[in-house]
PDB file of N, CA, C and O in Angstrom, chain B, residues numbered from 101:
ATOM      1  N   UNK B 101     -43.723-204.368 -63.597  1.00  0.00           N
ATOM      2  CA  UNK B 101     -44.669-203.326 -63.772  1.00  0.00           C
ATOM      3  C   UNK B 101     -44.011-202.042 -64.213  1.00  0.00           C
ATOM      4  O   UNK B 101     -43.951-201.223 -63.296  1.00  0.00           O
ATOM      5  N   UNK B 102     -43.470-201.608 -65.433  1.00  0.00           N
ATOM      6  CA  UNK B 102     -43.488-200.708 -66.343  1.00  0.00           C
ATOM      7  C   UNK B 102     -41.825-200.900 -66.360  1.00  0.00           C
ATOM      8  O   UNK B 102     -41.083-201.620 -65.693  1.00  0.00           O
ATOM      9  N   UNK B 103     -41.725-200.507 -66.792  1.00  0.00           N
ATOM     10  CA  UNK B 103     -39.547-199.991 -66.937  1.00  0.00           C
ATOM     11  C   UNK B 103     -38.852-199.297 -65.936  1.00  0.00           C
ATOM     12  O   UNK B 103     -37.736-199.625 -65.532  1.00  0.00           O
ATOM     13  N   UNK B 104     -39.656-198.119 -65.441  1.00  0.00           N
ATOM     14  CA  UNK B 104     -38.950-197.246 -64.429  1.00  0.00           C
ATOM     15  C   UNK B 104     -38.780-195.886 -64.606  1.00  0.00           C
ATOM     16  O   UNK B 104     -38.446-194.968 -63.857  1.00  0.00           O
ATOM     17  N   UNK B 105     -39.212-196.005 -66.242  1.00  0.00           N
ATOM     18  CA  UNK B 105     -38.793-194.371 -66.624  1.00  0.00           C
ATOM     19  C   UNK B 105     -40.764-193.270 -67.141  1.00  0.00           C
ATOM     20  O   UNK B 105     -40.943-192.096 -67.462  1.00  0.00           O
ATOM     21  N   UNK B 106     -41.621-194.275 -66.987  1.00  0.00           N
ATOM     22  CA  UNK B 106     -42.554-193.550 -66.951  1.00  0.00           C
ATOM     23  C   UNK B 106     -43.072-193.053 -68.029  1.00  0.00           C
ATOM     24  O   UNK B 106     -42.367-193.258 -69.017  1.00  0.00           O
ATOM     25  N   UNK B 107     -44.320-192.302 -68.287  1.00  0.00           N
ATOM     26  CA  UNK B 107     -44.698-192.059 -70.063  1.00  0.00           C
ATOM     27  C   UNK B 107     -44.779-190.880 -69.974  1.00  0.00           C
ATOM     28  O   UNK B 107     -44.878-190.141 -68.996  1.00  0.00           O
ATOM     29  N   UNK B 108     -44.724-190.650 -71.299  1.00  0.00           N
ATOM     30  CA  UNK B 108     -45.248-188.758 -71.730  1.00  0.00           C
ATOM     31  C   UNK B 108     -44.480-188.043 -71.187  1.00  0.00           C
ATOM     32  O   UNK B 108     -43.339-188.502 -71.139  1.00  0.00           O
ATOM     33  N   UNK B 109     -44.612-187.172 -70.784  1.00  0.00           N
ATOM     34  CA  UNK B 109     -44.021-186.099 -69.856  1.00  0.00           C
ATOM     35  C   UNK B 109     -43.658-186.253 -68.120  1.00  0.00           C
ATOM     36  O   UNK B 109     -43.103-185.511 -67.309  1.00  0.00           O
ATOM     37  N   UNK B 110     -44.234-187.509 -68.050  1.00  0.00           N
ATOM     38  CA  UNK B 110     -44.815-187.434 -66.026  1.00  0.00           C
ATOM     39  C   UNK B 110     -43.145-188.264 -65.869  1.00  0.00           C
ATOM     40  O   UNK B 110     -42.786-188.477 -64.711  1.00  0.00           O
ATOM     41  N   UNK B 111     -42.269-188.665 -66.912  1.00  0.00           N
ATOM     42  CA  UNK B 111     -40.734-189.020 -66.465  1.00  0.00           C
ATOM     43  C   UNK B 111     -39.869-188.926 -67.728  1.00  0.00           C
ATOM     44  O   UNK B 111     -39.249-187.954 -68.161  1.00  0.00           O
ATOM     45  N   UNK B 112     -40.005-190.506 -68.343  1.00  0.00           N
ATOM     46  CA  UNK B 112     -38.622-190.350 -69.085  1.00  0.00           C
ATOM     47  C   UNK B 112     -38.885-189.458 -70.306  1.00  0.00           C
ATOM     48  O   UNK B 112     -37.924-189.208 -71.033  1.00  0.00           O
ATOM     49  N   UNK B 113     -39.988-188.997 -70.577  1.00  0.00           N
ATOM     50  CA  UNK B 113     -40.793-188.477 -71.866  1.00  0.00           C
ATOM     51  C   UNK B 113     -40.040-186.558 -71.305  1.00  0.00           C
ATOM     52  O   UNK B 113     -39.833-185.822 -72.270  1.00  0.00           O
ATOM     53  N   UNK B 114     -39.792-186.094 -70.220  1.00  0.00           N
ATOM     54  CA  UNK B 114     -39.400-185.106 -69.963  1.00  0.00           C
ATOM     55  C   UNK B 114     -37.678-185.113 -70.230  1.00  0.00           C
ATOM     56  O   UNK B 114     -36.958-184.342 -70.863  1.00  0.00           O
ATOM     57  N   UNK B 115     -37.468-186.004 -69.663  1.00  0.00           N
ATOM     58  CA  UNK B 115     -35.966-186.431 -69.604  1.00  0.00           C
ATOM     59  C   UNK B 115     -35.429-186.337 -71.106  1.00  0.00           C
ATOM     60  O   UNK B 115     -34.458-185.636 -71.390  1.00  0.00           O
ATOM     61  N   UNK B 116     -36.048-187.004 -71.936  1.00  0.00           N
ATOM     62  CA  UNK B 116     -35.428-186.915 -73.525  1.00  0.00           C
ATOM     63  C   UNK B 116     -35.606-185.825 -73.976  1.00  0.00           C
ATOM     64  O   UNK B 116     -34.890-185.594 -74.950  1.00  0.00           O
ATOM     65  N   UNK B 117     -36.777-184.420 -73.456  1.00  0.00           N
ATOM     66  CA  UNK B 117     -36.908-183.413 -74.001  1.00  0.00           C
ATOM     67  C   UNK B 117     -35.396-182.520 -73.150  1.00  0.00           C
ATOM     68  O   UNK B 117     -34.750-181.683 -73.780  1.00  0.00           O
ATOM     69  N   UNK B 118     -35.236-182.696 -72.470  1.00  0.00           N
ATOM     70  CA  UNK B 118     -33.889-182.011 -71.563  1.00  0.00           C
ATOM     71  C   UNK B 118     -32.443-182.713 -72.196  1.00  0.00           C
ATOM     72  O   UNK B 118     -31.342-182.162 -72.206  1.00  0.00           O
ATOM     73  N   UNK B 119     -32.721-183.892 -72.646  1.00  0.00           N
ATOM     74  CA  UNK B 119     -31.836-184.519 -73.533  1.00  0.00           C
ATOM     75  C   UNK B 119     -31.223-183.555 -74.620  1.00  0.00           C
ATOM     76  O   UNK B 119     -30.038-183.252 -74.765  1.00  0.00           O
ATOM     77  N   UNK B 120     -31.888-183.308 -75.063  1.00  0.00           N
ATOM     78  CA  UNK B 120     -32.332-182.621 -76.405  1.00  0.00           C
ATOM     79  C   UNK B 120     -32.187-181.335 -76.448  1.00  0.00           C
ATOM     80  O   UNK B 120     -31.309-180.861 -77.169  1.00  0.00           O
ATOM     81  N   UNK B 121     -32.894-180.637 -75.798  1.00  0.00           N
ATOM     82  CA  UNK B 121     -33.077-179.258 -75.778  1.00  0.00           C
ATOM     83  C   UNK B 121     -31.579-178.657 -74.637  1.00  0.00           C
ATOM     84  O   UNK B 121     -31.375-177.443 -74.646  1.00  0.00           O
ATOM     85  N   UNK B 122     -31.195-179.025 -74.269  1.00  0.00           N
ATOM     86  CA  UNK B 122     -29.987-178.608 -73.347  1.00  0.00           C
ATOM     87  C   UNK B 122     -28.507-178.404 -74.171  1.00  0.00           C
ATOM     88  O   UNK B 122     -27.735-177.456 -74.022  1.00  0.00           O
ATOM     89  N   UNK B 123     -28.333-179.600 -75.108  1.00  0.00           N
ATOM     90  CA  UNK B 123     -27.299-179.574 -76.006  1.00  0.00           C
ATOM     91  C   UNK B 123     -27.632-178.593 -77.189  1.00  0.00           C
ATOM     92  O   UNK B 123     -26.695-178.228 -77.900  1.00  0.00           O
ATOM     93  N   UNK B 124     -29.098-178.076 -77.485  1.00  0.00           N
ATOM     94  CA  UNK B 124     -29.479-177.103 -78.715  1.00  0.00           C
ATOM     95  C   UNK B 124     -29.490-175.960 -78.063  1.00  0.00           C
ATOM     96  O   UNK B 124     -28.861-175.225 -78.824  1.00  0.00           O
ATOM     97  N   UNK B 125     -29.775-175.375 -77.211  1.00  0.00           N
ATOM     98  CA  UNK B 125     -29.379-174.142 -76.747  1.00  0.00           C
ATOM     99  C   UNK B 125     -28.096-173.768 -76.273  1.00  0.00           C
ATOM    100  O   UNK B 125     -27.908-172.580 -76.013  1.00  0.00           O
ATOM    101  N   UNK B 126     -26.827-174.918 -76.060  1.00  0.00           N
ATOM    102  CA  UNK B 126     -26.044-174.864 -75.507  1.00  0.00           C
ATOM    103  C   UNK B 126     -24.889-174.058 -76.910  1.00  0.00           C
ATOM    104  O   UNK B 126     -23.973-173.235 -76.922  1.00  0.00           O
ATOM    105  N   UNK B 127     -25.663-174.935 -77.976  1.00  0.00           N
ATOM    106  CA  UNK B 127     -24.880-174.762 -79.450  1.00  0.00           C
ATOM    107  C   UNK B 127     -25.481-173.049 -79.503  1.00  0.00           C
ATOM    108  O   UNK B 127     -24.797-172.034 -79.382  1.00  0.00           O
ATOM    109  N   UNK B 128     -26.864-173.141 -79.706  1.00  0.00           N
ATOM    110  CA  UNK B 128     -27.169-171.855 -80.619  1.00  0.00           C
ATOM    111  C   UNK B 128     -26.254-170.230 -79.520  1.00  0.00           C
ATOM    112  O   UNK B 128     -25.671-169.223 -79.923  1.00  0.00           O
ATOM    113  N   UNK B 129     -26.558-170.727 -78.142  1.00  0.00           N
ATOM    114  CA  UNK B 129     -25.663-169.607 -77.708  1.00  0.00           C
ATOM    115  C   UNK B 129     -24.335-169.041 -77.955  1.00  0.00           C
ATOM    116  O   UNK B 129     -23.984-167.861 -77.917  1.00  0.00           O
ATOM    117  N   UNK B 130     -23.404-170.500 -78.314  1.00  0.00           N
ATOM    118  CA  UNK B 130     -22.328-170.286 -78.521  1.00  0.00           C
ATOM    119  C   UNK B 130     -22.413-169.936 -79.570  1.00  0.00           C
ATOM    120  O   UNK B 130     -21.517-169.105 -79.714  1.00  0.00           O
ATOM    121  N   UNK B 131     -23.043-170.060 -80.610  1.00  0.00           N
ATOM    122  CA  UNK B 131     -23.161-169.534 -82.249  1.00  0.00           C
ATOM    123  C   UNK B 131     -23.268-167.609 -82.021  1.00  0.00           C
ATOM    124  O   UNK B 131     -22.704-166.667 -82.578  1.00  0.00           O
ATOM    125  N   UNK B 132     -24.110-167.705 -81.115  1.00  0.00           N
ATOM    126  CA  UNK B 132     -24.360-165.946 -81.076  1.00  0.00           C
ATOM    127  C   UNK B 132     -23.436-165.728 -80.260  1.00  0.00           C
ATOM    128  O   UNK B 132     -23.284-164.530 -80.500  1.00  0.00           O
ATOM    129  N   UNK B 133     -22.484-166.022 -79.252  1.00  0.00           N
ATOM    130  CA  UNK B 133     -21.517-165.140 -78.847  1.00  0.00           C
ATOM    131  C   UNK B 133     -20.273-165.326 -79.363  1.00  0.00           C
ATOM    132  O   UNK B 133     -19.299-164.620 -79.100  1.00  0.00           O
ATOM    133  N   UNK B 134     -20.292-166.424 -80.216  1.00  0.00           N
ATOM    134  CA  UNK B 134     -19.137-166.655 -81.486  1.00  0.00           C
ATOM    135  C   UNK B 134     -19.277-165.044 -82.135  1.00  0.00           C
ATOM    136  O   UNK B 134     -18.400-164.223 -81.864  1.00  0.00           O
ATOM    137  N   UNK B 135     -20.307-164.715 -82.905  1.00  0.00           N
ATOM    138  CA  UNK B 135     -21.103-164.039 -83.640  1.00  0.00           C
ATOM    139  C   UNK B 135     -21.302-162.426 -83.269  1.00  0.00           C
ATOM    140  O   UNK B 135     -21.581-161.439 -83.949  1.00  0.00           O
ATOM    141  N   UNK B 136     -21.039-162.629 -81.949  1.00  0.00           N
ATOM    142  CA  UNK B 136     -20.914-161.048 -81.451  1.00  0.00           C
ATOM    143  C   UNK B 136     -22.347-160.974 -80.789  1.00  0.00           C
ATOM    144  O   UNK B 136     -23.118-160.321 -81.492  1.00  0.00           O
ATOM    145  N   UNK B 137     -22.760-161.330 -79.947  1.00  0.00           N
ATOM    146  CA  UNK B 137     -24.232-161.290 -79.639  1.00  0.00           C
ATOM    147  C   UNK B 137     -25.476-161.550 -80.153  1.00  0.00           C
ATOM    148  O   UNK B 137     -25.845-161.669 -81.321  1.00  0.00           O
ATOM    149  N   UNK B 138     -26.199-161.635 -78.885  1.00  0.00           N
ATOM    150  CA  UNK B 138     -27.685-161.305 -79.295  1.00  0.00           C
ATOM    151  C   UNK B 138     -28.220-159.879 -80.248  1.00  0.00           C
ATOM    152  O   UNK B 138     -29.110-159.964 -81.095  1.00  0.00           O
ATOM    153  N   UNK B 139     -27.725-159.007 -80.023  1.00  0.00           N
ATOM    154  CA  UNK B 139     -28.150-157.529 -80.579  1.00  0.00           C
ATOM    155  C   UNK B 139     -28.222-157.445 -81.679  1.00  0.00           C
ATOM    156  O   UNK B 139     -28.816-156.526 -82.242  1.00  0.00           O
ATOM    157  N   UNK B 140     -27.495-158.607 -82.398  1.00  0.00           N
ATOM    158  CA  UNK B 140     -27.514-158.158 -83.889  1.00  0.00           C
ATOM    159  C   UNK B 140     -26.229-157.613 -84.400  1.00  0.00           C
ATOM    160  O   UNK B 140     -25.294-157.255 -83.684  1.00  0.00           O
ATOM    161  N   UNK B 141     -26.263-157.576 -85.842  1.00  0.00           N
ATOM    162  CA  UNK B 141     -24.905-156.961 -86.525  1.00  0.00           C
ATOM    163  C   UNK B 141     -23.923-158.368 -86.693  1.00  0.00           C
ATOM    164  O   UNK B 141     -23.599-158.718 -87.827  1.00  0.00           O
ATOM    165  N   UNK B 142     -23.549-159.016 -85.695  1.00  0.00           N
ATOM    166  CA  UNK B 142     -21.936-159.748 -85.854  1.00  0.00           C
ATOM    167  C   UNK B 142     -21.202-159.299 -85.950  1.00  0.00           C
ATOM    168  O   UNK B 142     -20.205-159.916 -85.576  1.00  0.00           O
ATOM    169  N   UNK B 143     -20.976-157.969 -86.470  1.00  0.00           N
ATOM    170  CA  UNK B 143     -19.419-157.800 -86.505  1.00  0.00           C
ATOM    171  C   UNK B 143     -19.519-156.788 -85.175  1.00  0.00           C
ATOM    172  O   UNK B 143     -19.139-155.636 -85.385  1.00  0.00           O
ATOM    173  N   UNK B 144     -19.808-156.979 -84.355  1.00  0.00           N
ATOM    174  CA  UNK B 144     -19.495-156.241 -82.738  1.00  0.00           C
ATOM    175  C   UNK B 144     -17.745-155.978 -82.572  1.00  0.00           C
ATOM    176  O   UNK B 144     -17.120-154.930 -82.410  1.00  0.00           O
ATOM    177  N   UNK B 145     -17.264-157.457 -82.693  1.00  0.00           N
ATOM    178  CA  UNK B 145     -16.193-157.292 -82.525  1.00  0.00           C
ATOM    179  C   UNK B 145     -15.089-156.544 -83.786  1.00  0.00           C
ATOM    180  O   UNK B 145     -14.068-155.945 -83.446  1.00  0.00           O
ATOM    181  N   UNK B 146     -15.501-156.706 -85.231  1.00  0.00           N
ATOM    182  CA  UNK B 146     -14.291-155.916 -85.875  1.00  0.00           C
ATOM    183  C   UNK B 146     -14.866-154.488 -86.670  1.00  0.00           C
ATOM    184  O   UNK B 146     -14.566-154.065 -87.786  1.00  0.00           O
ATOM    185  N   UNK B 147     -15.543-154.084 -85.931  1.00  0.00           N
ATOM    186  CA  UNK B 147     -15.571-152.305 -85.731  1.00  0.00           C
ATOM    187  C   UNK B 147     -14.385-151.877 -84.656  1.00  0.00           C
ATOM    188  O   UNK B 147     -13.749-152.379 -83.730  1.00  0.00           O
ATOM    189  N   UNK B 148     -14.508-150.512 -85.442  1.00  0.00           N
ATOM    190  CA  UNK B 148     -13.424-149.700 -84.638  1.00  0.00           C
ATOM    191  C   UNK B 148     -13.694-148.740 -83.752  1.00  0.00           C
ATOM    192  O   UNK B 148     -14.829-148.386 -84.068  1.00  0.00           O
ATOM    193  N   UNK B 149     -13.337-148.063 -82.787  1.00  0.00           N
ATOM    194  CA  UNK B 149     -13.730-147.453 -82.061  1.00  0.00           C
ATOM    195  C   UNK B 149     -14.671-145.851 -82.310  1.00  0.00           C
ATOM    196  O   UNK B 149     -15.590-145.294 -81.709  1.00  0.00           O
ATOM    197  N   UNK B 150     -13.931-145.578 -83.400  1.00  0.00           N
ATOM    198  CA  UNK B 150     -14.750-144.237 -83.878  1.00  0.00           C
ATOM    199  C   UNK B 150     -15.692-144.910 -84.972  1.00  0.00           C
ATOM    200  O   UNK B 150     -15.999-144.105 -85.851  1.00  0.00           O
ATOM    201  N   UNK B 151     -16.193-146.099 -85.128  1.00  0.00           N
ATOM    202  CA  UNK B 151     -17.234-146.691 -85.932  1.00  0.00           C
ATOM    203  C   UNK B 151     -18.507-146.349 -84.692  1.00  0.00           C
ATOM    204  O   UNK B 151     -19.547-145.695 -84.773  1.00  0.00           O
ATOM    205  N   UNK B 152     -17.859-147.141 -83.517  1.00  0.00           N
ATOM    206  CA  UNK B 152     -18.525-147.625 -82.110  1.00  0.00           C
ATOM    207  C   UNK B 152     -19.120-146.168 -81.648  1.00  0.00           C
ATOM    208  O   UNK B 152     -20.310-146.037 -81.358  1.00  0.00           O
ATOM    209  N   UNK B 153     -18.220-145.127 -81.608  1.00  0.00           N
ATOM    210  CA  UNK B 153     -18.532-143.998 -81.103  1.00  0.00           C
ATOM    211  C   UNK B 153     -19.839-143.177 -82.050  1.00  0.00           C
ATOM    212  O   UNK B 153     -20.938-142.779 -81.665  1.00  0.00           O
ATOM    213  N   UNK B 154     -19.151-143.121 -83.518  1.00  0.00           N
ATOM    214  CA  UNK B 154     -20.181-142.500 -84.348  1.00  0.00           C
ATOM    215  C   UNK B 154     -21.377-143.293 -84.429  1.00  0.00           C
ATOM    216  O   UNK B 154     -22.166-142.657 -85.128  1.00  0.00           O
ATOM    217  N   UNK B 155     -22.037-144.678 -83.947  1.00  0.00           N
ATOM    218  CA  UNK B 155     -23.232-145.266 -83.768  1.00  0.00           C
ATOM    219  C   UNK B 155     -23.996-144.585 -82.533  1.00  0.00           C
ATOM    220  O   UNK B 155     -25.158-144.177 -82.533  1.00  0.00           O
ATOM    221  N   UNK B 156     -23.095-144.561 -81.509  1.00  0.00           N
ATOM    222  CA  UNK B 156     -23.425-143.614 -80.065  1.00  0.00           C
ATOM    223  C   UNK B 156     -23.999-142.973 -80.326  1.00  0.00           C
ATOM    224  O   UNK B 156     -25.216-143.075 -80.173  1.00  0.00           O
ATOM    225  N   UNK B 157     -23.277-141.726 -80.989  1.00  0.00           N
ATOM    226  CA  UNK B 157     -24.001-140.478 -81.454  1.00  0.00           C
ATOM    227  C   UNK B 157     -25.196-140.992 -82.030  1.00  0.00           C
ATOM    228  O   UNK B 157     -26.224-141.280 -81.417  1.00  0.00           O
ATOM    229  N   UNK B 158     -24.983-141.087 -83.278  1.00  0.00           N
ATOM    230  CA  UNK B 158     -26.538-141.608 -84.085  1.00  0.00           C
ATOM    231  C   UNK B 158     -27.386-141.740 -83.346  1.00  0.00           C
ATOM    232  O   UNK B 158     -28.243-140.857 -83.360  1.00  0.00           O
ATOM    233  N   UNK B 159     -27.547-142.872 -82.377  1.00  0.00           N
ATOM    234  CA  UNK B 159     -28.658-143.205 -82.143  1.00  0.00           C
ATOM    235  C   UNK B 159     -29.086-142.412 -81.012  1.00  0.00           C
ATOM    236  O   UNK B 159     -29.964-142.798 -80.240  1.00  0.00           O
ATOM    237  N   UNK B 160     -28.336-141.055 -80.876  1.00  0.00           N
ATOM    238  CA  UNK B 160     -28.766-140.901 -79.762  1.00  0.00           C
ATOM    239  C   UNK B 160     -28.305-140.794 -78.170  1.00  0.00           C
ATOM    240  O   UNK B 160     -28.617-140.012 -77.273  1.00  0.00           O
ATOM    241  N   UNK B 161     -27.530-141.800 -78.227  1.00  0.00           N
ATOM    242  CA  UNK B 161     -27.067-142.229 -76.532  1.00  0.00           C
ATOM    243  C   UNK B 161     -26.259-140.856 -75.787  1.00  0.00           C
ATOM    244  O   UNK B 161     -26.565-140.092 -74.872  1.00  0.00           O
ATOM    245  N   UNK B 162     -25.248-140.972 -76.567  1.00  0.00           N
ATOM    246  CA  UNK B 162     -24.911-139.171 -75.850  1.00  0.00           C
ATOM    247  C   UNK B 162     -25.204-137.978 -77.190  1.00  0.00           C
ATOM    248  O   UNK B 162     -25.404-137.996 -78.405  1.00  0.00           O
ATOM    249  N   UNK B 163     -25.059-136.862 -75.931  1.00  0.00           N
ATOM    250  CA  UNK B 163     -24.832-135.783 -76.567  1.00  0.00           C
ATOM    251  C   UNK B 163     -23.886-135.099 -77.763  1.00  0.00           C
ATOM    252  O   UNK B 163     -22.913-135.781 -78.085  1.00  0.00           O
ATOM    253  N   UNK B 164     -24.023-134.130 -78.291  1.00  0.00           N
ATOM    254  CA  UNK B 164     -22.500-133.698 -79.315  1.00  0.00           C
ATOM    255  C   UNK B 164     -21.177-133.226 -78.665  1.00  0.00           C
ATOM    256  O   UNK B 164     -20.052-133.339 -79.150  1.00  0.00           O
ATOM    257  N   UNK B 165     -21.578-132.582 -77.272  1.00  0.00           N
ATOM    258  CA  UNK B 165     -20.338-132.228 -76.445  1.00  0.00           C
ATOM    259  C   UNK B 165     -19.417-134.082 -76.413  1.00  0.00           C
ATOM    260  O   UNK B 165     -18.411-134.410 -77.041  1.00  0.00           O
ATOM    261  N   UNK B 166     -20.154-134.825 -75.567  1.00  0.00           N
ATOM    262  CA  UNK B 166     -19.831-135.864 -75.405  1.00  0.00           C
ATOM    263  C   UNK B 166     -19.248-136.433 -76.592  1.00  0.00           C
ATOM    264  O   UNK B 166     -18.187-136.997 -76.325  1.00  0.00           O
ATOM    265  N   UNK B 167     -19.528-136.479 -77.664  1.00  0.00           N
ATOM    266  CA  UNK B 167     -19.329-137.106 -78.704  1.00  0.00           C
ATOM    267  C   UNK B 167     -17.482-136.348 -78.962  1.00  0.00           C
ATOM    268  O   UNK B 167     -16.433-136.975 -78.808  1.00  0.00           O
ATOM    269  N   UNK B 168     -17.604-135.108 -79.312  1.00  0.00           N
ATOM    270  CA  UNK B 168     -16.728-134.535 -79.763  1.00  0.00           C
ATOM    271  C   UNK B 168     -15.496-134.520 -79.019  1.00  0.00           C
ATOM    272  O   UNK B 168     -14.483-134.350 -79.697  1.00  0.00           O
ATOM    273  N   UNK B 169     -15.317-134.696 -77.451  1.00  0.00           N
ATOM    274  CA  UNK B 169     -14.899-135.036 -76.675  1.00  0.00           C
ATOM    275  C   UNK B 169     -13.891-136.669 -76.451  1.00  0.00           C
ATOM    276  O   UNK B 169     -12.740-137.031 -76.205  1.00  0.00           O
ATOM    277  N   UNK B 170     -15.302-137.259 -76.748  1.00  0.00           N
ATOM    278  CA  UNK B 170     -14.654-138.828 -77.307  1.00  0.00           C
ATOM    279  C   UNK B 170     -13.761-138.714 -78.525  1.00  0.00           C
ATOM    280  O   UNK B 170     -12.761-139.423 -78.638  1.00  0.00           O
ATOM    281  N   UNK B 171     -14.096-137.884 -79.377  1.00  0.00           N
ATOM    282  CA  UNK B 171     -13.325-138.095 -80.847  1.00  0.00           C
ATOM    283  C   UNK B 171     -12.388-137.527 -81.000  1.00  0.00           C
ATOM    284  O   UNK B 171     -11.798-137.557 -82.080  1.00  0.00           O
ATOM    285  N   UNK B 172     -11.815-136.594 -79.604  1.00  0.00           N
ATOM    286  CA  UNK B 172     -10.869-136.088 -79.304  1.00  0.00           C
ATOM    287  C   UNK B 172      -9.855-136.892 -78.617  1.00  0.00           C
ATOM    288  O   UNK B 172      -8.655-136.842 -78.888  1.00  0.00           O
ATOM    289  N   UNK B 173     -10.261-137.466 -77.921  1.00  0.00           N
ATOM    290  CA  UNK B 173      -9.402-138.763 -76.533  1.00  0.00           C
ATOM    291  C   UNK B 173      -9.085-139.477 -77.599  1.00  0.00           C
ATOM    292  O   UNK B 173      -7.864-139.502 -77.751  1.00  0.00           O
ATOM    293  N   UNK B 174      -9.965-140.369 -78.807  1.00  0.00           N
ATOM    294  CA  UNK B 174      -9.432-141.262 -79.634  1.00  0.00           C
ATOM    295  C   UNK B 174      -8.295-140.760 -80.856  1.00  0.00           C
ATOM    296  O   UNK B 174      -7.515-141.536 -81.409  1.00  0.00           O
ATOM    297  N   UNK B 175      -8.368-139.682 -81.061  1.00  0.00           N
ATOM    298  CA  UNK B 175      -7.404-139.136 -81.883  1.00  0.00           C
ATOM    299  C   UNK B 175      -5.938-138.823 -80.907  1.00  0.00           C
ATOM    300  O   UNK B 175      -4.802-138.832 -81.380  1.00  0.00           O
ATOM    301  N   UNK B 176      -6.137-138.665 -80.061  1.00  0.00           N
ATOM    302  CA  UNK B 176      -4.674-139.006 -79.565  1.00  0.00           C
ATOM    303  C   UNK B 176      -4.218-138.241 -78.620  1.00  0.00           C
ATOM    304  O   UNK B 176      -3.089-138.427 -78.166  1.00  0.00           O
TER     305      UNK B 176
END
């Protein structure tokens, strides 16, 4: 009386979707932190620090004291 693994979704029909879907998210994550994140861009990692800093500013995050301050520590 049946196989053991059940239909549709109510057993093995879940099981092949976890099959499946576990090894594809496992890839696409590693693709985006290969990639430098979720956030976007990719090149996270080969910017430079006064690239990193002058985005800060831009968008906002700190102030110009702050900023000018940073661009002082990185110059040396």
């Amino acid at each position: 009386m049946g196989d053991g693994f059940g239909h549709g979704f109510g057993g093995g029909g879940l099981w092949m979707i976890l099959v499946w879907l576990i090894p594809i998210l496992l890839l696409v994550w590693g693709v985006a932190a290969f990639r430098g994140g979720w956030r976007g861009g990719g090149d996270g990692g080969n910017r430079s620090a006064r690239e990193l800093l002058d985005e800060e500013y831009a968008k906002g995050r700190i102030d110009r004291e702050e900023y000018l301050r940073r661009k002082r520590d990185l110059s040396g």
